[in-house]
C-alpha positions in Angstrom: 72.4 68.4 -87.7 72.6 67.6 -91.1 72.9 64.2 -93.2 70.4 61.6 -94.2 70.1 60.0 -90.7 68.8 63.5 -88.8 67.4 65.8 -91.7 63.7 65.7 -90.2 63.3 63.0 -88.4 60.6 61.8 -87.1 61.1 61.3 -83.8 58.7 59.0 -81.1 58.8 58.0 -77.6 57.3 54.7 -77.2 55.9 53.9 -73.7 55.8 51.2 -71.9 54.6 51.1 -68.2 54.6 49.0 -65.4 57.1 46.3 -67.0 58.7 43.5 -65.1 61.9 44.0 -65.3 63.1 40.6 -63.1 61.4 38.6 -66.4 63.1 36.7 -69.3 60.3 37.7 -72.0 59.8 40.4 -74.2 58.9 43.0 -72.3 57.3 45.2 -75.0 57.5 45.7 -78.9 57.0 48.2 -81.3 57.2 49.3 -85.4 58.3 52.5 -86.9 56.3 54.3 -89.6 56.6 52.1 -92.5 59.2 52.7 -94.9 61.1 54.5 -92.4 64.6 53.1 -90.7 65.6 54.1 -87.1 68.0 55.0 -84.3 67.7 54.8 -80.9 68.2 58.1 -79.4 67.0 57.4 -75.7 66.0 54.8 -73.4 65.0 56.4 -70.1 63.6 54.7 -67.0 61.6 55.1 -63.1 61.4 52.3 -61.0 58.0 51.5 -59.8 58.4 48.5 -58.2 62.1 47.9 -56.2 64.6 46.0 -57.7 66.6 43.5 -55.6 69.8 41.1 -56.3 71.5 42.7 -59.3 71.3 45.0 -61.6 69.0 44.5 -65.0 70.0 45.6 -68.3 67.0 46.3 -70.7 67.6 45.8 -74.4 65.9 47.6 -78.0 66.9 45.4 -80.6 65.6 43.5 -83.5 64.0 40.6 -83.1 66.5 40.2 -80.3 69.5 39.3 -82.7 70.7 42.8 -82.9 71.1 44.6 -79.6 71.7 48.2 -81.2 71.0 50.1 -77.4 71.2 49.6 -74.0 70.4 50.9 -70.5 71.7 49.6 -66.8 68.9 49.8 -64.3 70.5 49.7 -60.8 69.1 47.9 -58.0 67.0 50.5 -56.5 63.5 51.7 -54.6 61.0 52.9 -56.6 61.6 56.7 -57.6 64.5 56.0 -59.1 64.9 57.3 -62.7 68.2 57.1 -65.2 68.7 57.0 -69.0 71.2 55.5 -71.1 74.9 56.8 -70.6 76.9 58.5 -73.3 78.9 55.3 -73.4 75.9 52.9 -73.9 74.9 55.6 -76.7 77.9 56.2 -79.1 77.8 51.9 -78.8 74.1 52.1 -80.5 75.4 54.3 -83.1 73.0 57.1 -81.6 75.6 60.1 -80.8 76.8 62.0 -84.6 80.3 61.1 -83.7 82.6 60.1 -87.0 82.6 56.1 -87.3 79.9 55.2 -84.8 76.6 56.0 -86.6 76.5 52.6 -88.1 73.4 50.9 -86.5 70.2 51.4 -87.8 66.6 49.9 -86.8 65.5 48.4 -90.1 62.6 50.0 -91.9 59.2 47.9 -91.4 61.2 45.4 -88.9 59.6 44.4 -84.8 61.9 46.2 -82.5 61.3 44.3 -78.9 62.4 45.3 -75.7 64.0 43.2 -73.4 65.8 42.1 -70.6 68.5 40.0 -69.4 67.0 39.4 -66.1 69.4 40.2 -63.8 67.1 41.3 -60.8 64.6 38.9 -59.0 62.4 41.2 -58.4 61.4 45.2 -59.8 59.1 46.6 -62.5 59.5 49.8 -64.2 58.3 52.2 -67.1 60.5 52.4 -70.0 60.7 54.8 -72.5 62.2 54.4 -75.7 62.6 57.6 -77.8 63.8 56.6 -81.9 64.5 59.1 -84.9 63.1 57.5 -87.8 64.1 58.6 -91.2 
């Protein structure tokens, strides 16, 4: 890939286990190198704890004002695993496609996950992988 965005990126997964994904809070937040702006280029999920009622959908955004990617976790037993669709992804800005790389993580900014809560019960571990350039 070439460009400024994917010329050696440094890329991290950032972990976060065991969340409660039936919760209004911040379910997790983390920094890029500093310096360094970022994209979301995955947000993958297992279900540890079954989630009931409706589906949830976990945010990474800044400061939760900026919801640059998302991921639908379905109501499900635990096992269940998925990552964000193609669809969800060219909407973050994260697939090279003309006109749609366009949001960025800012560079030295809190990048929080959320939720919106949509399941009354179910915990899972997230993983967020970012390119940071």
């Amino acid at each position: 890939m070439s460009g400024q965005f994917y010329d050696n990126a440094d890329r991290r997964v950032y972990h976060f286990l065991g969340v409660a994904i039936d919760t209004g809070t911040i379910l997790g937040t983390f920094q890029g190198p500093p310096g360094k702006s970022g994209r979301v280029r995955a947000i993958d999920f297992a279900i540890t704890v079954d989630t009931t009622v409706a589906v949830t959908v976990l945010t990474v955004g800044v400061n939760a004002a900026v919801a640059p990617a998302t991921v639908t976790v379905p109501i499900g037993a635990a096992g269940v695993i998925g990552q964000m669709t193609a669809a969800q992804i060219d909407a973050a800005g994260a697939a090279e496609v003309v006109g749609t790389n366009d949001v960025i993580l800012t560079a030295d900014t809190v990048i929080e996950l959320t939720t919106n809560q949509g399941a009354t019960a179910g915990d899972a571990d997230v993983y967020v992988t970012v390119d940071w350039f």
